[in-house]
C-alpha positions as CSV (number, residue, x, y, z in Angstrom):
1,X,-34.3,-17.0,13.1
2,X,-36.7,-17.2,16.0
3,X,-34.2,-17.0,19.5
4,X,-33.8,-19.8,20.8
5,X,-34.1,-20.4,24.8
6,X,-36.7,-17.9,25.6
7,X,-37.4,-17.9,29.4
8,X,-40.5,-16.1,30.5
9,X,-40.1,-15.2,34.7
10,X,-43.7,-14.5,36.1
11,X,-42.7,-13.3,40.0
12,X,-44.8,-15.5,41.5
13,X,-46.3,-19.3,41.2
14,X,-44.5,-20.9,38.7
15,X,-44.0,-24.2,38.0
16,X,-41.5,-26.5,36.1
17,X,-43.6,-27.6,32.6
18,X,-41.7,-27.6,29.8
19,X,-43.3,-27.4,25.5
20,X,-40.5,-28.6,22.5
21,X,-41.4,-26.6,19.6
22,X,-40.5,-27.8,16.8
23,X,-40.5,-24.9,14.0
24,X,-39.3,-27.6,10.8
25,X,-41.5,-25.8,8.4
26,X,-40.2,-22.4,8.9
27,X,-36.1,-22.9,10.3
28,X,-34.5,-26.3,8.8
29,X,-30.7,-26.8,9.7
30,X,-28.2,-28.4,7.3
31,X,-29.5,-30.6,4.4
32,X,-33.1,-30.1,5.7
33,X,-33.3,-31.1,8.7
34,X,-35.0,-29.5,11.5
35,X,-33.2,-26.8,13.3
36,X,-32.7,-27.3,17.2
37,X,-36.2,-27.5,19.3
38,X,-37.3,-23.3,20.2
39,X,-37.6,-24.2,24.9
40,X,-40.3,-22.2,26.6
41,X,-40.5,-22.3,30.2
42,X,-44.8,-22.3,30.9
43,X,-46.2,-21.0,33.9
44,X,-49.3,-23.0,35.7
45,X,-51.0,-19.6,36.0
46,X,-53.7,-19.2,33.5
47,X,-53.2,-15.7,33.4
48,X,-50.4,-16.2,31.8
49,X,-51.5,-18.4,28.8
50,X,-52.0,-15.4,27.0
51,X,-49.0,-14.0,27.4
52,X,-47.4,-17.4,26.2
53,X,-49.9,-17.5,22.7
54,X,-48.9,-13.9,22.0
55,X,-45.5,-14.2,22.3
56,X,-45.5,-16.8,20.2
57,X,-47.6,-15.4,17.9
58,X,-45.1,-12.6,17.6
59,X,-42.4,-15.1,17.0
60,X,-43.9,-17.1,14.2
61,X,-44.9,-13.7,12.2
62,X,-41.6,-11.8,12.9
63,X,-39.8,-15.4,11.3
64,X,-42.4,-15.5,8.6
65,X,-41.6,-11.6,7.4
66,X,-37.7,-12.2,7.9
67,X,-38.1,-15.4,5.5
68,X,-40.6,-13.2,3.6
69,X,-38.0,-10.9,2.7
70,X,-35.5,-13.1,2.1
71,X,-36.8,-14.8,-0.8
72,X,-37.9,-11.6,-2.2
73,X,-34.2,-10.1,-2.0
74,X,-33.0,-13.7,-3.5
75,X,-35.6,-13.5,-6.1
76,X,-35.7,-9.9,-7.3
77,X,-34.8,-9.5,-11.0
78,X,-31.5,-8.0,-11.9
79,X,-31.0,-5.3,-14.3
80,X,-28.9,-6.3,-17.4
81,X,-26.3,-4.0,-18.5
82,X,-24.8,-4.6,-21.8
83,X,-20.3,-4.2,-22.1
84,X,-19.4,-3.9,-26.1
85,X,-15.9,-3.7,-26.2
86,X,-13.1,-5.8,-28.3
87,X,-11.7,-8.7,-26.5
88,X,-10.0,-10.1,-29.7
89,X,-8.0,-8.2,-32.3
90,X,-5.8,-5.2,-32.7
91,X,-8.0,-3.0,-30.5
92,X,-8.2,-5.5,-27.5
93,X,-4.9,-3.8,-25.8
94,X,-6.5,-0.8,-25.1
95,X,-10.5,-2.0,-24.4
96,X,-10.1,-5.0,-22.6
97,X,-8.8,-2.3,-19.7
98,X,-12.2,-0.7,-20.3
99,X,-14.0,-4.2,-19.7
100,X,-12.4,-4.2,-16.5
101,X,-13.1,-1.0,-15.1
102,X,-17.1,-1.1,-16.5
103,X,-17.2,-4.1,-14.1
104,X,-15.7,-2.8,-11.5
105,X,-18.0,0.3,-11.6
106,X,-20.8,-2.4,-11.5
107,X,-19.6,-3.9,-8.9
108,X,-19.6,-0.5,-6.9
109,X,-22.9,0.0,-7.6
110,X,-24.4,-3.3,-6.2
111,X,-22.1,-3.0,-3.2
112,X,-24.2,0.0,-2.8
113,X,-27.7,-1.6,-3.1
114,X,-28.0,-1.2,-6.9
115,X,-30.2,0.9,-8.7
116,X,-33.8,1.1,-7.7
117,X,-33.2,-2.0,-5.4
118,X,-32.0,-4.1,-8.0
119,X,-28.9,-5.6,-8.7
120,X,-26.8,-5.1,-11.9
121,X,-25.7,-8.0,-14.6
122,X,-23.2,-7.1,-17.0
123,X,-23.4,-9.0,-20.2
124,X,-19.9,-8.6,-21.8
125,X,-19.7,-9.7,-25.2
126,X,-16.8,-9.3,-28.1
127,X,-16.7,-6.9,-30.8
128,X,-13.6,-8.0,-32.2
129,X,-12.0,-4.9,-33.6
130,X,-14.6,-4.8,-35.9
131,X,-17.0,-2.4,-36.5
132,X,-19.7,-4.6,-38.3
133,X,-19.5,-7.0,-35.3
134,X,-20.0,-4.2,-33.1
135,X,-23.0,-3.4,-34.8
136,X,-24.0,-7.1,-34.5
137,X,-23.2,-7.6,-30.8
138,X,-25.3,-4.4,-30.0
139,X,-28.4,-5.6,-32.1
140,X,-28.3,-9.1,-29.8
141,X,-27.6,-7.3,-26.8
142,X,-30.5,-5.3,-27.3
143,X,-33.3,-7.7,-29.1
144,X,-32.1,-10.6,-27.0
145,X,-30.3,-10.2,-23.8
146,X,-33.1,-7.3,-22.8
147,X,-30.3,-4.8,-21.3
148,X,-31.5,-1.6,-20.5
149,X,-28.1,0.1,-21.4
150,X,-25.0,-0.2,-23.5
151,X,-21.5,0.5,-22.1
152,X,-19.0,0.7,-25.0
153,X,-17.2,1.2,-28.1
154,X,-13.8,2.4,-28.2
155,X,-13.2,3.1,-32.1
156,X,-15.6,5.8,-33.4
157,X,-16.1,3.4,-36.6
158,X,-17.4,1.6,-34.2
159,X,-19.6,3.8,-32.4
160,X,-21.0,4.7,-35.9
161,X,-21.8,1.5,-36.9
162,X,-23.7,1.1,-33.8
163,X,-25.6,4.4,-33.4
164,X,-28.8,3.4,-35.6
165,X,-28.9,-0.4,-33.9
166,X,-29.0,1.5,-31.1
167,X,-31.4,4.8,-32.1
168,X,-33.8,2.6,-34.0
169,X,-34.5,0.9,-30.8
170,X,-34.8,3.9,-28.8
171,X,-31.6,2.7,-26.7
172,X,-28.9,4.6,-24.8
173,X,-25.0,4.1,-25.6
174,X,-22.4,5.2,-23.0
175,X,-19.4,6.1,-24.6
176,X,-16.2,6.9,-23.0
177,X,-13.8,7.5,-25.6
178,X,-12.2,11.0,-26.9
179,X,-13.3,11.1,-30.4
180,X,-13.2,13.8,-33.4
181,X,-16.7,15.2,-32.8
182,X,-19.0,16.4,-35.5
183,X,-22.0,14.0,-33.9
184,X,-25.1,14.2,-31.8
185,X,-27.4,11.8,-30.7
186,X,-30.0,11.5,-28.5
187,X,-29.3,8.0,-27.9
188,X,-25.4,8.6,-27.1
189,X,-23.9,9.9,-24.3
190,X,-20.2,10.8,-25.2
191,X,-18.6,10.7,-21.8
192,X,-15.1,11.2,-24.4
193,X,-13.3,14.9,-25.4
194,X,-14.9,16.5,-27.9
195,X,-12.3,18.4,-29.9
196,X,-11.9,21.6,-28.4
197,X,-11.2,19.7,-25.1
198,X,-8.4,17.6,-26.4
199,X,-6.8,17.8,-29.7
200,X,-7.1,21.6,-29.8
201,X,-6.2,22.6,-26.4
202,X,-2.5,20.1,-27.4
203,X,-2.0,22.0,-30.8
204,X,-2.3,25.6,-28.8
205,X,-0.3,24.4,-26.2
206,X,2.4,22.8,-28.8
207,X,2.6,26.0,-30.2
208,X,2.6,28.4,-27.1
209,X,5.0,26.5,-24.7
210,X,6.9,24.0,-27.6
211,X,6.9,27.1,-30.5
212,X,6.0,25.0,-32.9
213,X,4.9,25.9,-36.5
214,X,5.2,23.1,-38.6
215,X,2.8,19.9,-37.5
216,X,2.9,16.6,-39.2
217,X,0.0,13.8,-38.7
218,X,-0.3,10.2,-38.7
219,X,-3.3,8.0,-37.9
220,X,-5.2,4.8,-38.5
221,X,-7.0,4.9,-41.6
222,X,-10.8,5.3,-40.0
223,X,-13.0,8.0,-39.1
224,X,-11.8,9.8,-36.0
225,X,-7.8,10.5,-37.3
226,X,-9.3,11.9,-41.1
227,X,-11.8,13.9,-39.0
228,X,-9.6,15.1,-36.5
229,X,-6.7,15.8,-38.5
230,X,-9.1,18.1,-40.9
231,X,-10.0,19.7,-37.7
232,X,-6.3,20.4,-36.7
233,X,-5.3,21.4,-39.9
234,X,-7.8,24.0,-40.1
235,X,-6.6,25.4,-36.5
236,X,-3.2,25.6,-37.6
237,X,-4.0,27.0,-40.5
238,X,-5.9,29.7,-38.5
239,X,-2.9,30.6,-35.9
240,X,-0.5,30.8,-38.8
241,X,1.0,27.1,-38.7
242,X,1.6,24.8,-41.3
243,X,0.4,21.5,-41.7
244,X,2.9,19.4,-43.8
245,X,1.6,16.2,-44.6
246,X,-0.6,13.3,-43.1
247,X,0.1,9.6,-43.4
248,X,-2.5,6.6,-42.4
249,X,-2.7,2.8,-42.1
250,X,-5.4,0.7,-41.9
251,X,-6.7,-0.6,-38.7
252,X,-5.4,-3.4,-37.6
253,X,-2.1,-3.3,-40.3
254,X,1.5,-2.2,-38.1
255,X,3.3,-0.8,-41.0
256,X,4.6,2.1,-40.2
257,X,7.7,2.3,-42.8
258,X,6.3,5.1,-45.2
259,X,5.5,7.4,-42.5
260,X,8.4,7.4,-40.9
261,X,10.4,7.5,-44.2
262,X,8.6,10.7,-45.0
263,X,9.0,12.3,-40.8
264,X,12.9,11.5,-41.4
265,X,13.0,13.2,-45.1
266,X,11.3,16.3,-44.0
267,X,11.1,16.5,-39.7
268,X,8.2,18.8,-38.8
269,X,8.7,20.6,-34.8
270,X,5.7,18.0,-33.8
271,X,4.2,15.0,-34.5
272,X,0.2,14.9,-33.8
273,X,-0.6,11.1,-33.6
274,X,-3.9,9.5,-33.8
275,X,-2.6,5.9,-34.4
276,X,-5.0,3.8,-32.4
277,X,-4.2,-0.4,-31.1
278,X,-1.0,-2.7,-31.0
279,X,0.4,-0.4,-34.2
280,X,1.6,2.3,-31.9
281,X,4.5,-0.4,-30.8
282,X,5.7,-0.3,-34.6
283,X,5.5,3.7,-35.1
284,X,7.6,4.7,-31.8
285,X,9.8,1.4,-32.7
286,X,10.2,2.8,-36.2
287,X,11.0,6.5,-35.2
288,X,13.8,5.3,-32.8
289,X,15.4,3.2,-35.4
290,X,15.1,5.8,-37.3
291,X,17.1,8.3,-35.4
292,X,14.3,10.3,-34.3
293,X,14.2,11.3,-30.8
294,X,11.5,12.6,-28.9
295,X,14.2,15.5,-27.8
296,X,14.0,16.6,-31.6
297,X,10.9,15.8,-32.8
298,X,8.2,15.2,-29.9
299,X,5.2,13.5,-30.3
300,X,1.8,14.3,-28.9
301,X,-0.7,11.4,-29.2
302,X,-4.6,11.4,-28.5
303,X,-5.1,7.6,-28.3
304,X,-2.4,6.2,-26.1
305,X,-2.5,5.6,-22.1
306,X,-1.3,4.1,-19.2
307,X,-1.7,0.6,-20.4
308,X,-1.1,1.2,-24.0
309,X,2.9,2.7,-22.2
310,X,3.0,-1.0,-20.8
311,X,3.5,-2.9,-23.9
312,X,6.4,-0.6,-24.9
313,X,9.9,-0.3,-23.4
314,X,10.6,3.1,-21.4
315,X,13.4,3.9,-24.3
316,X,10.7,3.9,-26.8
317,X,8.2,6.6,-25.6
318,X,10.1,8.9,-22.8
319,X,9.9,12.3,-23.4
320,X,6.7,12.1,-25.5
321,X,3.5,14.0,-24.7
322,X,-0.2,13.0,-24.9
323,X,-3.3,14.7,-24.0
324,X,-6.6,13.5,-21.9
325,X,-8.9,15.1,-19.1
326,X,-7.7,12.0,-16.9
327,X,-4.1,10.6,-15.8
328,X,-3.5,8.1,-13.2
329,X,-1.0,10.8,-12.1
330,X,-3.9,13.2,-11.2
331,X,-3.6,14.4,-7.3
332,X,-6.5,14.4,-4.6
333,X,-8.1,11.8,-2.6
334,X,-11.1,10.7,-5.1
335,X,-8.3,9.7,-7.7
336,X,-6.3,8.1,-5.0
337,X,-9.7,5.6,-3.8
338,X,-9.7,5.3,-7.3
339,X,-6.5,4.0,-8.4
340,X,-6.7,1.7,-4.8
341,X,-10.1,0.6,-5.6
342,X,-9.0,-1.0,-9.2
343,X,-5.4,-2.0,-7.3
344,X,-7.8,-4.6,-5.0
345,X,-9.9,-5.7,-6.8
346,X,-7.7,-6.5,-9.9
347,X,-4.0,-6.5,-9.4
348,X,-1.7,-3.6,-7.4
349,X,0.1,-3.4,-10.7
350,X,-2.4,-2.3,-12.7
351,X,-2.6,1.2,-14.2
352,X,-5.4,3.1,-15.5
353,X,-6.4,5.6,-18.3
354,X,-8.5,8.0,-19.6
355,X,-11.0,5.8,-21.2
356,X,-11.1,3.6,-17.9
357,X,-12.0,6.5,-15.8
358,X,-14.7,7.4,-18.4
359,X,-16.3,3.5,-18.2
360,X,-16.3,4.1,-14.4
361,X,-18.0,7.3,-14.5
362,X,-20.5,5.9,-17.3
363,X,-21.7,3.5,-15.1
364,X,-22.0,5.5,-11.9
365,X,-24.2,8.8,-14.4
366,X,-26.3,6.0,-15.9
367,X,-26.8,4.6,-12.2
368,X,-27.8,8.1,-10.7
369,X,-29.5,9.2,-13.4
370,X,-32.0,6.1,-12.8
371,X,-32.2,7.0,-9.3
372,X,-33.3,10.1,-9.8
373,X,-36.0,9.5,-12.7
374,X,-37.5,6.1,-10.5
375,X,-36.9,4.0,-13.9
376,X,-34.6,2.6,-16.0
377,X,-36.3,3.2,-19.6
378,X,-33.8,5.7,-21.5
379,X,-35.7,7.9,-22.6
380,X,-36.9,9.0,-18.7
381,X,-32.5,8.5,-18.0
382,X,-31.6,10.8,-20.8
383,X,-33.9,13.1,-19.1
384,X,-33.0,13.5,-16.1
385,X,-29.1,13.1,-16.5
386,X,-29.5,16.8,-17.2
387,X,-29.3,17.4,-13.3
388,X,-27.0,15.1,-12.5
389,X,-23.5,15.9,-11.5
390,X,-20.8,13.5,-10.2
391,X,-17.2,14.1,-8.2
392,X,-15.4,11.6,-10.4
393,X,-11.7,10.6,-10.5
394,X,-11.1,13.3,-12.7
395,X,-12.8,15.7,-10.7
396,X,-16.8,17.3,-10.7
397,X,-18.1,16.5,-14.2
398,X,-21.7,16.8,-15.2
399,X,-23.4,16.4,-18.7
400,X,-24.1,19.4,-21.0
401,X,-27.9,19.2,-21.7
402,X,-27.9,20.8,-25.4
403,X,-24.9,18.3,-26.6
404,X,-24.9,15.0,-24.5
405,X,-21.7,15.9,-23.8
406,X,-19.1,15.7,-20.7
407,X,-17.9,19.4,-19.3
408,X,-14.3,18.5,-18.3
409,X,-10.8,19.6,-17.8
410,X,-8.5,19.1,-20.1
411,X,-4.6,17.9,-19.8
412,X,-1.0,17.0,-21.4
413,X,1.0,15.0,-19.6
414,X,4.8,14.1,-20.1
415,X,5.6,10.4,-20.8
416,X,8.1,9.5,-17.8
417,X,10.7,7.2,-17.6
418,X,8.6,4.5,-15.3
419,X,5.8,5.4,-18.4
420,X,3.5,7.1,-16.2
421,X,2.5,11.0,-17.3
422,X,4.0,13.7,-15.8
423,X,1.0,16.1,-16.2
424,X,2.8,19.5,-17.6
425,X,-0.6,21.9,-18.2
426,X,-4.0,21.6,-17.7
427,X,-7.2,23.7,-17.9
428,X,-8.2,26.0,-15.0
429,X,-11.5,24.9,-15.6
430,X,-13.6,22.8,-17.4
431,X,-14.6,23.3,-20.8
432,X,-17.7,23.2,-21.8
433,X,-18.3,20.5,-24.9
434,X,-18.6,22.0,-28.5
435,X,-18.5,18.8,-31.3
436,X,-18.8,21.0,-34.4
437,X,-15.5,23.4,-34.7
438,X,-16.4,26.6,-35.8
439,X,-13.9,26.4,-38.9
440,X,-16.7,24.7,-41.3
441,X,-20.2,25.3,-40.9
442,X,-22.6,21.9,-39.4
443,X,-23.9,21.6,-43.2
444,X,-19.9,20.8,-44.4
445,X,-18.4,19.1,-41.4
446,X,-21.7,16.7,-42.3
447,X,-20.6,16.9,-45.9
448,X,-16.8,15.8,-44.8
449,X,-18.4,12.6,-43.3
450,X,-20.5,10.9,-45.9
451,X,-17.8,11.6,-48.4
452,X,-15.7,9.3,-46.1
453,X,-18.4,7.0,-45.6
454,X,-18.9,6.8,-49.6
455,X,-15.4,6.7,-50.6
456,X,-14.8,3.6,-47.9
457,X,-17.7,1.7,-49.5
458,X,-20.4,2.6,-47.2
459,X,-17.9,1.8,-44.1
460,X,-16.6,4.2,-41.4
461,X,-13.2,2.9,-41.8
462,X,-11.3,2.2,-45.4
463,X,-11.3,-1.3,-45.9
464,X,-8.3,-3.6,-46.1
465,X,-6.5,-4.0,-49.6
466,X,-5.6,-7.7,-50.4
């Protein structure tokens, strides 16, 4: 706003005339009226006249450009951002964390100007736990919201249902889920461990530090736990293990009673558990009825985190290991602003996990990654995230070029009494990303998936019986 009050002081002759100016046009007060009267003082010198019609020449252009800019700032075009994560169903205990954290990332990024001077707009919308939705959502997100990226997925079902929505439309998927590997895509950025940075790094360090030999597996019935458990069972096999059995249920069912009928009948030295959603609750609920105590038989799980520990009492999962490159429990001061960060801005209470730290870190690549290339079509992002590393939570991560892939530590942590991890190993340094174990050749793991995809009627997950 122009000052108000200006007093102009020649040393010599002046003389008591006052001007109102009235500026209503340019500076109106509350409900449009006009904003208090701009007072000049004028001098009777006429040498001064011209100093009085600069000055307020000067005025009326500096209160033109601020108003100028103004409405540009209040009229610039945000960028939309698309959120495709499960609000509804089985899968909503563990995504709806990730919905949270996305938006928070977002909201770190306009609090820091946005990206290229815009502002970001998430568009969150539902994929119900289902894959075909998920494939729905991201086609509308895509051909009618306009967003220039996708943040999601949790299930790799789902990611596979989405990938051709999303590479027939030259788009660019963030996702920030661990996942079984044996995929690249140039319109995917897998911000998740690949194999040989998760499950792997738990079945060497179950054998080194646990000496076990004899590893049993249970999963939901979709993509990820048949393709990872192949993977496992052909690294046992390798180091001289045995793998004695695997037992499934669909997504979204919670009966666990045949698998833990057939862990009490014949008790292997470790579970390896890709159980994904709400069903988790029955399984560890099952094995204590059952007699079986973490003590005896541990479990290591892949799928389970901080907030998954929240919907089950301490008695239920204590003692029990999983693996991720993040835990909340993680030392140093970016983790801590972290953890405080989410604390504010949704409740102190709150806990975070592995695939929330991912979602954070998705947004804040995509963001710099846009910086750097001066646009926000993928194909000019994908390029230059190449060069772009970031100090995350976790630590320094950056994306492997050849793969799309994250480099990162990996990590087991101990399930604690409170239901935090006690973090027990980790890597000395990060691993770089390799989605196709050298146990089968490209060519067979490939194989492995459309026989899956064929066999569940053309679905990445099997299919419900009535």
């Amino acid at each position: 706003m122009v000052p108000q009050g200006i007093r102009l002081n020649p040393l010599s002759h002046q003389i008591s005339s006052r001007l109102d100016i009235h500026q209503a046009s340019l500076h109106r007060g509350p409900e449009g009226l006009a904003a208090r009267p701009v007072t000049i003082m004028i001098m009777s010198s006429v040498k001064h006249l011209g100093l009085l019609i600069a000055l307020l020449g000067v005025l009326l252009m500096t209160s033109c450009d601020r108003e100028g800019v103004s409405s540009q700032a209040s009229t610039v075009d945000p960028i939309k951002v698309g959120i495709l994560h499960s609000k509804t169903g089985p899968l909503a205990i563990s995504e709806k964390a990730v919905i949270d954290a996305t938006i928070l990332a977002i909201e770190d990024v306009n609090d820091q100007g946005g990206v290229l001077g815009r502002p970001l707009e998430p568009i969150v919308v539902d994929g119900s736990s289902n894959e075909n939705t998920f494939a729905r959502e991201a086609a509308d997100l895509l051909d009618h919201e306009g967003v220039s990226v996708i943040f999601g997925c949790w299930t790799s079902a789902s990611r596979k249902a989405v990938r051709p929505v999303i590479e027939s439309r030259d788009g660019l998927l963030f996702y920030p889920v661990q996942y079984e590997g044996l995929e690249q895509s140039p319109n995917i950025i897998y911000l998740g461990s690949a194999p040989n940075q998760q499950i792997l790094p738990a079945v060497d360090w179950a054998m080194d530090e646990l000496g076990a030999k004899r590893f049993l597996m249970v999963g939901s019935d979709y993509v990820f736990p048949r393709a990872a458990n192949a993977i496992i069972t052909d690294h046992i096999k390798a180091r001289g293990g045995e793998a004695i059995g695997e037992y499934y249920i669909t997504l979204g069912s919670r009966d666990t009673t045949e698998m833990i009928a057939a862990i009490k009948a014949n008790p292997p030295d470790v579970i390896l558990n890709t159980i994904n959603g709400d069903a988790n609750i029955s399984f560890f609920k099952g094995l204590r009825e059952a007699g079986i105590q973490a003590s005896d038989v541990p479990t290591i799980s892949f799928s389970i985190g901080e907030p998954e520990l929240r919907s089950m009492s301490s008695s239920l999962v204590a003692g029990d290991y999983a693996a991720w490159n993040y835990f909340q429990s993680i030392p140093g001061q970016d983790n801590l602003g972290f953890v405080r960060k989410f604390g504010q801005r949704y409740h102190p209470r709150r806990v975070l996990s592995d695939p929330m730290q991912s979602a954070w870190n998705a947004v804040h690549l995509w963001a710099k990654a846009a910086e750097v290339a001066g646009s926000i079509e993928p194909a000019m992002v994908r390029r230059s995230l190449s060069s772009i590393e970031y100090q995350a939570p976790e630590g320094l991560v950056r994306i492997d070029p050849d793969t799309q892939h994250l480099w990162m530590k990996t990590r087991i942590g101990q399930i604690t009494p409170a239901r935090f991890f006690d973090i027990v190993w980790e890597s000395n340094d990060s691993m770089r990303p390799v989605p196709y174990p050298s146990s089968r050749s490209r060519e067979d793991w490939d194989r492995f998936l459309q026989d899956l995809y064929a066999g569940w009627g053309e679905r990445w997950s099997r299919p419900e019986t009535p």
